[in-house]
TILOPA-534298 format. One line per 3 residues: their letters; for each residue y, z, x of N, C-alpha, C. Coordinates in Angstrom, 1 decimal. Layout:
<recs>
A) Y,Z,X,Y,Z,X,Y,Z,X  ...
</recs>
This chain:
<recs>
XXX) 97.6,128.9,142.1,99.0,129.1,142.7,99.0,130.4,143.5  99.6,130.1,144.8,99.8,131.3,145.4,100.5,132.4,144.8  100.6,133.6,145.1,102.1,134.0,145.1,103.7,133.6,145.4
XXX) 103.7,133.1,146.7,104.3,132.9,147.1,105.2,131.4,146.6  104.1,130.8,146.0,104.3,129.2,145.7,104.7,130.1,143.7  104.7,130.5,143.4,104.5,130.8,141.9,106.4,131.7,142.5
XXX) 106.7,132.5,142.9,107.7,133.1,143.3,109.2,132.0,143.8  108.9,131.5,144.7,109.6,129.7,144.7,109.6,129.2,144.0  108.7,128.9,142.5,109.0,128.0,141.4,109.6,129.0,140.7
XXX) 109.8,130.5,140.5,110.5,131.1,139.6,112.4,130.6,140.2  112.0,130.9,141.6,113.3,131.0,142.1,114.4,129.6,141.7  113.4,128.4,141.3,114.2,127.2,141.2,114.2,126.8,139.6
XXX) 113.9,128.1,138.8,114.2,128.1,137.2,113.2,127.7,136.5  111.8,127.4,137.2,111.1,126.8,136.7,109.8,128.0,136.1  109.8,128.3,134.5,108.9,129.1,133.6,107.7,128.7,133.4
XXX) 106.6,129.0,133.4,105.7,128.4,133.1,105.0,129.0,131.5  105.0,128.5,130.4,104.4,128.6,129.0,103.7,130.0,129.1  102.4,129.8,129.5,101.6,130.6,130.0,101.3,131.5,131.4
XXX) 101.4,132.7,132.0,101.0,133.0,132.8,100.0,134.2,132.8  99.2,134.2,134.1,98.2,135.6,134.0,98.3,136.0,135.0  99.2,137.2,135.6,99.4,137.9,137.1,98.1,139.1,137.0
XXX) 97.2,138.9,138.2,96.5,140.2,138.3,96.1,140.4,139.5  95.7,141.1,140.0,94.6,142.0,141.2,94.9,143.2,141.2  94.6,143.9,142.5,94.4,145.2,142.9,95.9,145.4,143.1
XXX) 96.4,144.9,143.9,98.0,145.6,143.9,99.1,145.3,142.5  98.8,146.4,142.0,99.4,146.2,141.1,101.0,146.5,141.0  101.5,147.5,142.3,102.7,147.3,142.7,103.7,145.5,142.7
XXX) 102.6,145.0,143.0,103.4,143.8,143.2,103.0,142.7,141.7  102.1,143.2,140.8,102.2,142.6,139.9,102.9,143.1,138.9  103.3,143.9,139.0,104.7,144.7,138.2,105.9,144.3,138.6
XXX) 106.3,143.7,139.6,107.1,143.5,140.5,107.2,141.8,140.2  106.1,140.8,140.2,106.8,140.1,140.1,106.1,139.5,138.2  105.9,140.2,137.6,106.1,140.3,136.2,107.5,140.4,136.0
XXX) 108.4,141.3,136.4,109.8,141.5,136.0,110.7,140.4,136.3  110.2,140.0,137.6,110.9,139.1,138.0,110.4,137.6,137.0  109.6,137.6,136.3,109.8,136.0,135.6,110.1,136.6,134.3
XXX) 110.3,137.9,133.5,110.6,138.4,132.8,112.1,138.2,132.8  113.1,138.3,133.6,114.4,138.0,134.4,115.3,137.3,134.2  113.8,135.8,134.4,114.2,135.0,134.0,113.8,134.1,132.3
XXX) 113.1,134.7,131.9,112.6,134.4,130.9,113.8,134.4,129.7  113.9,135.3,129.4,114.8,135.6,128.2,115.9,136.5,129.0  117.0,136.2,127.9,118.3,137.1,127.9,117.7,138.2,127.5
XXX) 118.6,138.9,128.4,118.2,140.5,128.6,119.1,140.9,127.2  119.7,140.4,127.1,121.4,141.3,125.5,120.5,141.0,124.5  119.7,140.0,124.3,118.9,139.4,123.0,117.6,140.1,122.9
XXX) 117.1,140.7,124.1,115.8,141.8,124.5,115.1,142.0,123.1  115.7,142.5,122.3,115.3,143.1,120.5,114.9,142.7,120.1  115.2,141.3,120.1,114.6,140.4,119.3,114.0,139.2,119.5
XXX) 113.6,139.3,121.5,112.7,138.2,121.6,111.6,138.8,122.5  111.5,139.8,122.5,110.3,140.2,123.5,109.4,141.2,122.8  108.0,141.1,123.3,107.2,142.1,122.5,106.4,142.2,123.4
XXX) 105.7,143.4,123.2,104.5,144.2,124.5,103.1,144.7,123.6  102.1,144.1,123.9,101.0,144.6,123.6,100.1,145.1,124.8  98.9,145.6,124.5,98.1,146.0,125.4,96.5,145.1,124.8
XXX) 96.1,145.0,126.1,94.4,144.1,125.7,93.2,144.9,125.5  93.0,146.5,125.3,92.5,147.4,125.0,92.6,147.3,123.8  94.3,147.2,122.9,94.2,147.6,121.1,94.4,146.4,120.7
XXX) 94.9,145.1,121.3,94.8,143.7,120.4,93.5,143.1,119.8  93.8,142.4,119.1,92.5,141.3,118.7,93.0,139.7,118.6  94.0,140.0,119.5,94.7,138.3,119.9,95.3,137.9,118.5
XXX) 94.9,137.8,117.5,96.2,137.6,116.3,97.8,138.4,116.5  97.8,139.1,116.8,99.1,139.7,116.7,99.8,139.1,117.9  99.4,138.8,119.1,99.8,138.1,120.1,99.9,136.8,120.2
XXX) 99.3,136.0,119.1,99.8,134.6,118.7,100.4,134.3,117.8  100.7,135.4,116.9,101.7,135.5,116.0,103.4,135.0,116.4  103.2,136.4,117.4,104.3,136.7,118.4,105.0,135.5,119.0
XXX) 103.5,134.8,119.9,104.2,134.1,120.5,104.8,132.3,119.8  104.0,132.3,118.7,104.5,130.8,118.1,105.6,131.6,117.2  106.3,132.5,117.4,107.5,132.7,116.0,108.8,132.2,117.0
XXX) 109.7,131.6,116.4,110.7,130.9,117.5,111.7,132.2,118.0  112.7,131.7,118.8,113.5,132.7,119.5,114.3,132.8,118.9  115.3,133.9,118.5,116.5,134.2,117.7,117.6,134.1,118.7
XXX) 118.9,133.3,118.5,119.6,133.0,119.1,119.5,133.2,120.5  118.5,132.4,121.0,118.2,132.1,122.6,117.3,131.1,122.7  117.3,130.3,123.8,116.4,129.3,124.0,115.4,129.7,124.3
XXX) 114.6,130.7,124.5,113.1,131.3,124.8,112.9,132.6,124.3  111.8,132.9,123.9,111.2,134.2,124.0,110.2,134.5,125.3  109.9,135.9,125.1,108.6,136.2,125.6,107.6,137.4,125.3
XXX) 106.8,137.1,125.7,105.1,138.3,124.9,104.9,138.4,126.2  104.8,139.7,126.2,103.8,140.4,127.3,102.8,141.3,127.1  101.5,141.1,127.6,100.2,141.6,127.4,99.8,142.2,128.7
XXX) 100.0,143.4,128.4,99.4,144.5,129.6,97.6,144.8,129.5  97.7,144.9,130.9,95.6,145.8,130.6,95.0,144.5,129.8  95.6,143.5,130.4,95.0,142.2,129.5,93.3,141.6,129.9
XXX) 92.7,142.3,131.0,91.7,142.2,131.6,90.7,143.0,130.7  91.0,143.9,130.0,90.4,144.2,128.2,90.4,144.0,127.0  91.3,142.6,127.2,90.6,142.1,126.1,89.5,141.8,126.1
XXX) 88.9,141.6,124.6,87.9,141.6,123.9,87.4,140.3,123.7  86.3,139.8,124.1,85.9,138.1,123.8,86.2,137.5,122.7  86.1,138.5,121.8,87.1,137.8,120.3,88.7,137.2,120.3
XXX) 89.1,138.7,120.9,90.4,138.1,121.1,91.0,137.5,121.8  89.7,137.1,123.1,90.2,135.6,123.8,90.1,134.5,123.1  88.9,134.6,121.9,88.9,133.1,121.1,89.2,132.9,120.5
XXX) 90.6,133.4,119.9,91.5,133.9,119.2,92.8,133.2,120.0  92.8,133.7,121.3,94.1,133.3,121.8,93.7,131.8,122.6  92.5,131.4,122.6,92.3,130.5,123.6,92.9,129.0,122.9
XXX) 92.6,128.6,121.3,93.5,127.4,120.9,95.4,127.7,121.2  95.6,128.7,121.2,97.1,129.2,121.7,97.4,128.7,123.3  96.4,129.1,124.4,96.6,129.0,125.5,96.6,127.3,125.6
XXX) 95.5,126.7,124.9,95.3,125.1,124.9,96.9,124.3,124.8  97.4,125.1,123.6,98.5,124.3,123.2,99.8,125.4,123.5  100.5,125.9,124.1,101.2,127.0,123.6,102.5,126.5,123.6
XXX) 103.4,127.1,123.2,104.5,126.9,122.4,105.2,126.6,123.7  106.4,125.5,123.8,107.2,125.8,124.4,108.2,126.9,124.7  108.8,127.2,123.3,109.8,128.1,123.4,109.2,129.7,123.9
XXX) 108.4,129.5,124.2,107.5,131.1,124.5,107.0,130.9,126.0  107.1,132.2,126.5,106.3,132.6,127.6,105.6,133.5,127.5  104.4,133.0,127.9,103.1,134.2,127.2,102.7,134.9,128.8
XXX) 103.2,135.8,129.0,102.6,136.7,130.5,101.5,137.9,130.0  100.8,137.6,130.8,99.3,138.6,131.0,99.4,139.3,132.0  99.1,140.3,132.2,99.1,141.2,133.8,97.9,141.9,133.7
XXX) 97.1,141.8,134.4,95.8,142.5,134.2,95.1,143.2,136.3  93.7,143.4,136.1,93.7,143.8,137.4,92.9,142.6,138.2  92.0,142.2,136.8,90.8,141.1,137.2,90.7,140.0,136.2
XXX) 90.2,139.0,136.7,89.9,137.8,135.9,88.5,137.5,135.8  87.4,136.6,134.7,86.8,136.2,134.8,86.7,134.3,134.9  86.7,134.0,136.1,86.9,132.2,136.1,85.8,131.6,135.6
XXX) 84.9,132.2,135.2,83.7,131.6,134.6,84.2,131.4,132.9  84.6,132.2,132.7,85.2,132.0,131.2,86.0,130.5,130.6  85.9,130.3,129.5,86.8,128.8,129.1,87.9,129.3,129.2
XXX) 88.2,130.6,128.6,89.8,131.1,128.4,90.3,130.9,129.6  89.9,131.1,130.7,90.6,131.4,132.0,90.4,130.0,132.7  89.8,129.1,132.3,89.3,127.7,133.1,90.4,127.1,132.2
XXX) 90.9,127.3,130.9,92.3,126.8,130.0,93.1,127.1,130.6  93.3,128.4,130.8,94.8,128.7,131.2,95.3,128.2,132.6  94.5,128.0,133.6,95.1,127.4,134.9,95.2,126.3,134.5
XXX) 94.7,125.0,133.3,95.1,123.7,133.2,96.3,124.1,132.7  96.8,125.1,131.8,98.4,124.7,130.8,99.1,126.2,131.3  98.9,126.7,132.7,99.6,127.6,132.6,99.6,128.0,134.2
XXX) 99.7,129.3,134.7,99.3,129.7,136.0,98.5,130.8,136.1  97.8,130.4,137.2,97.0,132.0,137.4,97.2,132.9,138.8  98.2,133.7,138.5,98.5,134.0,140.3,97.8,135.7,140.8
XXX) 97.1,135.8,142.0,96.5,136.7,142.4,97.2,137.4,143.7  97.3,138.6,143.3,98.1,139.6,143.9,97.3,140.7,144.8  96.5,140.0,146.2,95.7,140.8,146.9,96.0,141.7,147.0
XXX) 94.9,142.5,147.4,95.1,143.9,148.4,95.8,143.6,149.3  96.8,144.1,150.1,97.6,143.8,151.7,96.9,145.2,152.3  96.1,144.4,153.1,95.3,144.9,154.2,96.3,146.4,155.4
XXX) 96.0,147.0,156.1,97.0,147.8,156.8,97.7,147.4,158.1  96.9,146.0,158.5,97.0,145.3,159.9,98.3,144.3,159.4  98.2,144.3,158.0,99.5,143.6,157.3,100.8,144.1,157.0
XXX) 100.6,145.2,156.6,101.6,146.1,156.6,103.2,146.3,157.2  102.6,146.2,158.2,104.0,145.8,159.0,104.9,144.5,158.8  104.1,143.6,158.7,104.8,142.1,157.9,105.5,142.6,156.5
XXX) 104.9,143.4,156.0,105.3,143.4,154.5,106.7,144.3,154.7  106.5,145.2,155.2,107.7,146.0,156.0,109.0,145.0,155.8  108.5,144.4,157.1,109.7,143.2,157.4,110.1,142.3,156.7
XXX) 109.6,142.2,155.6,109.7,141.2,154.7,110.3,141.4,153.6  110.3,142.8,153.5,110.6,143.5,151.7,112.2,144.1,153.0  112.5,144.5,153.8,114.0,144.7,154.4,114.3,143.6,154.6
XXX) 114.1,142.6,155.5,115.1,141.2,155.1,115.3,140.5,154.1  114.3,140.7,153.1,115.1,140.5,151.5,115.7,141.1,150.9  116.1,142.4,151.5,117.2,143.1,151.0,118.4,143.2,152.0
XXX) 118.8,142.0,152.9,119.7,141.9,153.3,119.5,142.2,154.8  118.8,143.4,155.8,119.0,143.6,156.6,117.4,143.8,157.5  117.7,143.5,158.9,116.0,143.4,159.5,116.0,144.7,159.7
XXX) 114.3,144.9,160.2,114.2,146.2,160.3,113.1,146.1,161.6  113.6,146.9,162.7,112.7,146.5,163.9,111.5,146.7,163.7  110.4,146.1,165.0,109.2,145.6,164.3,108.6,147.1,164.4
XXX) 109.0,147.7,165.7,108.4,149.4,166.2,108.7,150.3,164.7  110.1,150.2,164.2,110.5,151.1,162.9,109.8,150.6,161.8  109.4,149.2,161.5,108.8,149.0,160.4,107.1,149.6,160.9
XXX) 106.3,149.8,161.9,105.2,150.4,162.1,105.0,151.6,161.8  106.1,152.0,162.5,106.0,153.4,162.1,105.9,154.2,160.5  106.9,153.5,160.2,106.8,153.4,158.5,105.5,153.3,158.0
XXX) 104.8,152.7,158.5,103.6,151.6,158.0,102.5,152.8,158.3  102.6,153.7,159.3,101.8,154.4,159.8,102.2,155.8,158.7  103.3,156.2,158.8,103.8,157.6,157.9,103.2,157.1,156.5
XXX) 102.9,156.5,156.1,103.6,156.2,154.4,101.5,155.2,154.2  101.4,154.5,155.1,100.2,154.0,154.5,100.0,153.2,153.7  99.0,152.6,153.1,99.1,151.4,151.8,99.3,152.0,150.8
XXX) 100.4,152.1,150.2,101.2,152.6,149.2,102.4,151.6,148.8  101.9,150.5,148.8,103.5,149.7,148.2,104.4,150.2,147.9  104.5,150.6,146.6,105.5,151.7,146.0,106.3,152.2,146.6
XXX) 105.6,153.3,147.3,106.0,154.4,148.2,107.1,153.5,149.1  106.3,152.5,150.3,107.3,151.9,151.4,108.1,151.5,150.5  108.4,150.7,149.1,109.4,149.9,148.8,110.9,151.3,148.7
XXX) 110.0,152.0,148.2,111.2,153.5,147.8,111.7,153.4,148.8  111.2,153.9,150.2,111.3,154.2,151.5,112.4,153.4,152.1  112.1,152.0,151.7,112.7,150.8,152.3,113.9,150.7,151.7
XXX) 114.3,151.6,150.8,115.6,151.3,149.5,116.3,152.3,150.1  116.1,153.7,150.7,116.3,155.0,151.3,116.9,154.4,152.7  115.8,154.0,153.6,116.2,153.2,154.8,118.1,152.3,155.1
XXX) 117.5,151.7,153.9,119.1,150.5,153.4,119.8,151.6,153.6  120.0,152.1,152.4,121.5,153.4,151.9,121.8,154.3,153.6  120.6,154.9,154.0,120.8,155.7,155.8,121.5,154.3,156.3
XXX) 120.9,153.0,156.6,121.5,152.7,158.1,122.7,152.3,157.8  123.2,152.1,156.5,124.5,151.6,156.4,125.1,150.4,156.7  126.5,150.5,157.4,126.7,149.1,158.0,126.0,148.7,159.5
XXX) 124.9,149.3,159.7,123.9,149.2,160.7,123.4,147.9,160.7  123.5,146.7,162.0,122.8,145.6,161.5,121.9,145.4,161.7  120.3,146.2,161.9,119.5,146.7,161.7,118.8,148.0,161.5
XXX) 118.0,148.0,161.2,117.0,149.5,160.9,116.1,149.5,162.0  116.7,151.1,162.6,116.0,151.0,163.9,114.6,152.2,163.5  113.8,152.4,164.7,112.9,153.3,164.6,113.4,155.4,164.8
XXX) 114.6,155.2,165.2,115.6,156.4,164.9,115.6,156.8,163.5  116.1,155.5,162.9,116.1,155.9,161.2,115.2,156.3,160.5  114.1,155.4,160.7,112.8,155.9,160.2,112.2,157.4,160.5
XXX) 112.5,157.8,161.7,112.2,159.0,161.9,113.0,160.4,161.2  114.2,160.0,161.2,115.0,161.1,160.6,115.2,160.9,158.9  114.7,160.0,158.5,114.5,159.8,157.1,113.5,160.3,156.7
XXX) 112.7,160.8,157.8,110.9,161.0,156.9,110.8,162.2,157.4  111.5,163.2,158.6,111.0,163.7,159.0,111.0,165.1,158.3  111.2,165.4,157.0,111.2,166.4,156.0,110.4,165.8,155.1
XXX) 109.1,164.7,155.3,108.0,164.5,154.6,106.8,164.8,154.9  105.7,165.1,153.8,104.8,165.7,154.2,104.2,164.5,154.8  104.4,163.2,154.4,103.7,161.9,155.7,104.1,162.3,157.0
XXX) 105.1,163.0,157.3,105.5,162.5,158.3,105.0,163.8,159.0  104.6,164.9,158.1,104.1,166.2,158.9,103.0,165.4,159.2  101.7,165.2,158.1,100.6,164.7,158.4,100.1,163.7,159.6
XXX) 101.4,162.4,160.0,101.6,162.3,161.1,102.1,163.3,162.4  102.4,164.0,162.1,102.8,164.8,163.7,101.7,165.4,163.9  100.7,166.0,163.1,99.7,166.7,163.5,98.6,166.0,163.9
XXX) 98.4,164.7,163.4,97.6,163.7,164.1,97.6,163.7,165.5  99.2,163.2,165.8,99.7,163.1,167.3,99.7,164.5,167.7  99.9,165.6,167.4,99.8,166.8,168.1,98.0,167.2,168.6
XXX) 97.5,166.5,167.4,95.6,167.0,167.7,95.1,166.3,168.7  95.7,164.7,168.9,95.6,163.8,169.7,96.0,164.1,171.3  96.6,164.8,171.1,97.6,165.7,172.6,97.3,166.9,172.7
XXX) 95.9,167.2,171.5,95.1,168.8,172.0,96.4,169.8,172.3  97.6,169.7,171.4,98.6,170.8,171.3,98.3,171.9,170.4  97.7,172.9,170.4,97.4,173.7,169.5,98.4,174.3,168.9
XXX) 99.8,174.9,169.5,100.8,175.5,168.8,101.5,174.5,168.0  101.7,173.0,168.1,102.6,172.6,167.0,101.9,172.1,166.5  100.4,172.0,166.6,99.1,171.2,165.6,99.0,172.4,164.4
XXX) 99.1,173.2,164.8,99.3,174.7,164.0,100.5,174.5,162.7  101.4,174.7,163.5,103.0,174.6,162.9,102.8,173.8,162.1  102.5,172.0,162.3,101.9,170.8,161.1,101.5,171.1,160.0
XXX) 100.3,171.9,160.5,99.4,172.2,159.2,99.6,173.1,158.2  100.6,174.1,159.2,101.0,174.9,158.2,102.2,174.6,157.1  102.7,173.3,157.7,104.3,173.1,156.7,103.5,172.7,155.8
XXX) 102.1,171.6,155.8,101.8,170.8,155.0,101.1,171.6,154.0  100.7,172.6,154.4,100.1,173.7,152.7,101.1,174.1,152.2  102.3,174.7,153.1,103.5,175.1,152.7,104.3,174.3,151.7
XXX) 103.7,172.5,151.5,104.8,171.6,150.9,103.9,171.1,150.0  102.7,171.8,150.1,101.9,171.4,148.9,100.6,170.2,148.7  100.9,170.1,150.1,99.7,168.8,150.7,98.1,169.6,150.3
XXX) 97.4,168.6,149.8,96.4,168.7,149.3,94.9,168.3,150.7  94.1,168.9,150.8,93.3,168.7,151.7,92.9,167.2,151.7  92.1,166.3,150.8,91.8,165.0,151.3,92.7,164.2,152.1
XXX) 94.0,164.7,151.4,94.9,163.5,151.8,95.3,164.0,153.4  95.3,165.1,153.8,95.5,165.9,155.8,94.2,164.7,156.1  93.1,165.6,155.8,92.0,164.9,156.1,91.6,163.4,156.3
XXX) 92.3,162.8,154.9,91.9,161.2,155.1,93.3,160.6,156.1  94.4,161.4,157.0,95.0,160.9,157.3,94.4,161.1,159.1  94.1,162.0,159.5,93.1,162.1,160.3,91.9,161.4,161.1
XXX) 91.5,161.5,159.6,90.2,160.5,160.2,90.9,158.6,160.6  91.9,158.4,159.9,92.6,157.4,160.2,93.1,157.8,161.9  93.5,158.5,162.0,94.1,158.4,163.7,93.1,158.7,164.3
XXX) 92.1,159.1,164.2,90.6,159.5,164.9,89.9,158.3,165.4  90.0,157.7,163.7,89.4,156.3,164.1,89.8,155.1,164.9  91.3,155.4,165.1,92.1,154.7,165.9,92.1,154.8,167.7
XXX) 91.4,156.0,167.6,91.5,156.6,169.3,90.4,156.4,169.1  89.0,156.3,168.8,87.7,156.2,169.1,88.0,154.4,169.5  88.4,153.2,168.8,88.3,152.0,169.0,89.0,151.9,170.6
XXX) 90.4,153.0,170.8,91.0,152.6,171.9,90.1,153.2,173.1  89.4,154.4,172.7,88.7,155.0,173.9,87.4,153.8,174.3  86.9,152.6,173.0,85.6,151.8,173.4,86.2,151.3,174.3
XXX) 87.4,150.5,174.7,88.0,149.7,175.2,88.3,150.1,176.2  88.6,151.9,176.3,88.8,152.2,177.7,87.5,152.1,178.7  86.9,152.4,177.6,85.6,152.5,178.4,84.8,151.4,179.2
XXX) 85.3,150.3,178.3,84.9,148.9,178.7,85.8,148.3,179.5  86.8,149.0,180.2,87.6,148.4,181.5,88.8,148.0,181.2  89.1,147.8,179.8,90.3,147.0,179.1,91.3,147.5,179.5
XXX) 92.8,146.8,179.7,94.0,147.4,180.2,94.5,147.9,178.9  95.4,148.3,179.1,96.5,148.8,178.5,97.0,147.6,177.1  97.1,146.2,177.9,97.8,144.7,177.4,96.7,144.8,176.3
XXX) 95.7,144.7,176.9,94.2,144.0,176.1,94.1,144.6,174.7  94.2,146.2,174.9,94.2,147.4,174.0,94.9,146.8,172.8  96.1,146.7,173.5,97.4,146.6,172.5,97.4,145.1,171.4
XXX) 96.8,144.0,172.0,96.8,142.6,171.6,95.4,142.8,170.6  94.0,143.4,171.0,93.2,143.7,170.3,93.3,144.1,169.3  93.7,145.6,169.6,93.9,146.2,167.7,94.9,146.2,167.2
XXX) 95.9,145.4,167.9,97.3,145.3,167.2,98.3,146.5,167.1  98.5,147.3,168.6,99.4,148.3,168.4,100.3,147.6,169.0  101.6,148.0,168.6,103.3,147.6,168.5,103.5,148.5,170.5
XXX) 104.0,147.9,171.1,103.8,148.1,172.4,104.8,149.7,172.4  105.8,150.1,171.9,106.0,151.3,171.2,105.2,152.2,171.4  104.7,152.0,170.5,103.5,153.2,170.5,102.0,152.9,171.2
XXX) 101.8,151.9,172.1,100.7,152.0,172.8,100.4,152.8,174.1  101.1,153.1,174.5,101.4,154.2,175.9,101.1,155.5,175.3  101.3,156.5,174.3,101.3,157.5,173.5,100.3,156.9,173.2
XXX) 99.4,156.1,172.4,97.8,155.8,171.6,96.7,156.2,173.2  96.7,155.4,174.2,96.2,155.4,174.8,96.3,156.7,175.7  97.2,157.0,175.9,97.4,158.5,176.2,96.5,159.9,175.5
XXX) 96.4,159.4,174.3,95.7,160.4,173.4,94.3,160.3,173.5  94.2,158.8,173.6,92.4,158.4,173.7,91.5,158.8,174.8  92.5,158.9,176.0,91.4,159.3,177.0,91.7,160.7,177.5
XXX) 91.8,161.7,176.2,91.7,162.9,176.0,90.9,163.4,175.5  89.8,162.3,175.2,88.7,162.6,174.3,87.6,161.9,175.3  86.6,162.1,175.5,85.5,161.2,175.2,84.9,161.0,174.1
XXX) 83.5,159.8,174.0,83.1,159.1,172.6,83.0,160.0,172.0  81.9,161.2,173.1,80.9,161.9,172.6,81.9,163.0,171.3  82.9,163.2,172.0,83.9,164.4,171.4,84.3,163.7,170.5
XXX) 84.3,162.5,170.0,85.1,161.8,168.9,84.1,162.4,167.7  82.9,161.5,168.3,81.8,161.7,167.4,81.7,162.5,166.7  81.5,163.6,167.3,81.4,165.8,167.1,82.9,165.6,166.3
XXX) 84.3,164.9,166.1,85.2,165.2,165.6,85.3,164.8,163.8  84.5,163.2,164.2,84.3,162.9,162.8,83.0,163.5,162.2  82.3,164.3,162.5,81.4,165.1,161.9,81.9,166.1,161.3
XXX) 82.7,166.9,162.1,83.5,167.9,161.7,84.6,167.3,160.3  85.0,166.2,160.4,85.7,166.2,159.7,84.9,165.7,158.0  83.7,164.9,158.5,83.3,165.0,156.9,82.6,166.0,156.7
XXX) 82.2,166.9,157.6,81.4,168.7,156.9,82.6,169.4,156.4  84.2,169.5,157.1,85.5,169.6,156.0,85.6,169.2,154.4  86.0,168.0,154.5,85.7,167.0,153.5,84.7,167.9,152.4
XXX) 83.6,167.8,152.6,82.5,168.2,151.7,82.6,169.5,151.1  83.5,169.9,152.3,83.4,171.9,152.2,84.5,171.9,151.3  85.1,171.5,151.4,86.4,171.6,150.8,86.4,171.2,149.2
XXX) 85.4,170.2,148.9,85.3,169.7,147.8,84.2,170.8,146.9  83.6,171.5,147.8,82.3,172.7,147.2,82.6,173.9,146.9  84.5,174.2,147.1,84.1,175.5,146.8,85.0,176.1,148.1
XXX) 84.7,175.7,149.2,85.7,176.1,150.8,86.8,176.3,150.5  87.2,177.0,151.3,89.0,177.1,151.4,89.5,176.2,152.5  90.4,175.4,151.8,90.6,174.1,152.5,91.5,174.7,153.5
XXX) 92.4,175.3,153.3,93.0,175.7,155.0,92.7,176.1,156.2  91.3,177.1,155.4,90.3,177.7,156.6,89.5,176.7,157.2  89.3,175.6,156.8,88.2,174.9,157.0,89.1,173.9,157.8
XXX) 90.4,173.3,157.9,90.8,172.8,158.6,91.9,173.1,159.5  92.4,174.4,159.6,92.3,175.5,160.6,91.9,175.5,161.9  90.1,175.6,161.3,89.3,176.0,161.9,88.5,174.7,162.8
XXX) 89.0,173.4,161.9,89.0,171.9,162.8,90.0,171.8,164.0  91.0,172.2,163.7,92.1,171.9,164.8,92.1,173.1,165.6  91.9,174.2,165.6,91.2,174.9,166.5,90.2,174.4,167.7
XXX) 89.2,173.8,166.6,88.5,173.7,167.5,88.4,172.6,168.3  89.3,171.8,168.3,89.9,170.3,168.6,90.7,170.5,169.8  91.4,171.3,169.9,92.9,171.6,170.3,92.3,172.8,171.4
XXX) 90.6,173.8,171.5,90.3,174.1,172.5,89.4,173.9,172.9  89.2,172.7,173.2,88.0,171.8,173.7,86.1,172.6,172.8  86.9,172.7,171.9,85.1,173.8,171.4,84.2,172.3,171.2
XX) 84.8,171.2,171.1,84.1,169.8,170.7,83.5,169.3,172.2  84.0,169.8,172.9,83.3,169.4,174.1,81.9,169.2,174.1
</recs>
């Protein structure tokens, strides 16, 4: 079962006995754990129908205990097993006649990061239960997710303002969802969230410094590439993360500079790697401020940073002394 298809069947009341939410985003498996939690059991009767174990310290008895004891004045209980992707092969054989048969009045949720489908336990539980997987969302996705998590909370959010977001903030579920709750309360009775908002909501963040200085190195501005760097040691920004946000806009103008190189317009650019027509005028503007060769020499510099920084360097001096040298053609 998809997500998406497992989220629609919650929506139409429909519980499933057994479930096992996992992957890598685990933003969103916490997320939609609560939500069949929700609906699972009365929240007033919580006390006395819900219980939480972890699959690190179980050995599956206590968790089938749980789950075959009836509900106290409520039509359902529920068991939830966290870090369930540690359980112990015992204590899946333990829970696996449970999974076979399990109780109606119970809802047995698992949240874990990974599954094994080779296993019986896990080949049982998609016959008498669900198994839903909660991918990585890619950064080319991002922007969808944007739009998707603000029109479920009532209001659109343009597609340029949800990029931009997408660009400050990065794959950080979490993070955008805060962001996107922040966004709501600013625009108000605004009947959408423009790219204004976005900017003046973030612009006292250290994403959003880390962003300017991208675009300022990109535009070889040395006094406010300067200013950037300095708010962001000033606010406590930590070197990998300047760094790994860099090499992200680096690698962005090297693909747009191949394309310049290869005759591509402006259109082609933008449909290719998927920039938001917004900010393609500004991308492309930055890229053919570089040649390859200077990219090249840029991302060297940036993983001899990187390295230096992690050995012992002083991380300001070392990328300082990058944007320096960026900002007066020493990469030439």
């Amino acid at each position: 079962m998809t997500p998406q298809e497992f989220e629609k069947s919650l929506s139409k009341g429909l519980i499933p006995p057994v479930c096992y939410l996992y992957g890598e985003e685990s933003f969103l498996v916490e997320r939609a754990a609560r939500m069949l939690l929700d609906k699972a059991i009365d929240h007033s009767l919580k006390d006395f129908n819900f219980n939480v174990y972890f699959g690190n310290e179980s050995k599956g008895v206590d968790i089938v205990d749980s789950a075959q004891t009836l509900p106290m004045f409520a039509e359902r209980r529920a068991v939830l097993v966290k870090r369930a992707e540690q359980l112990k092969a015992e204590a899946l054989e333990v829970l696996l006649p449970y999974v076979q048969n399990p109780a109606k009045s119970t809802c047995l949720l698992l949240t874990g990061t990974k599954i094994d489908q080779r296993k019986k336990f896990f080949l049982e539980l998609k016959k008498h239960g669900e198994l839903v997987e909660y991918k990585r969302i890619y950064d080319n996705k991002l922007t969808a997710f944007i739009q998707s998590e603000a029109l479920g909370h009532g209001k659109p959010i343009d597609s340029a303002a949800a990029e931009l977001l997408a660009a400050l903030i990065g794959n950080n579920l979490q993070e955008l969802s805060s962001q996107i709750e922040k966004l709501l309360v600013y625009a108000g009775k605004q009947a959408r969230i423009s790219v204004d908002d976005v900017r003046t909501m973030a612009s006292s963040s250290k994403a959003f410094t880390a962003f300017e200085l991208a675009k300022y190195l990109g535009l070889r501005d040395l006094h406010n590439s300067v200013r950037s760097l300095d708010a962001l040691f000033l606010n406590g920004e930590e070197a990998p993360m300047i760094l790994g946000a860099l090499t992200q806009h680096f690698r962005k103008l090297w693909r747009v500079r191949e394309l310049l190189d290869a005759k591509k317009t402006d259109a082609d650019i933008g449909r290719e790697l998927n920039i938001h027509t917004f900010f393609l005028g500004e991308t492309v503007r930055q890229a053919r401020n570089f040649a390859r060769s200077e990219l090249k020499r840029i991302f060297d510099e940036l993983y001899r940073c990187d390295l230096a920084s992690k050995s012992g360097g002083q991380p300001y001096s070392l990328i300082h002394g990058l944007v320096m040298g960026i900002c007066r053609d020493d990469l030439r």
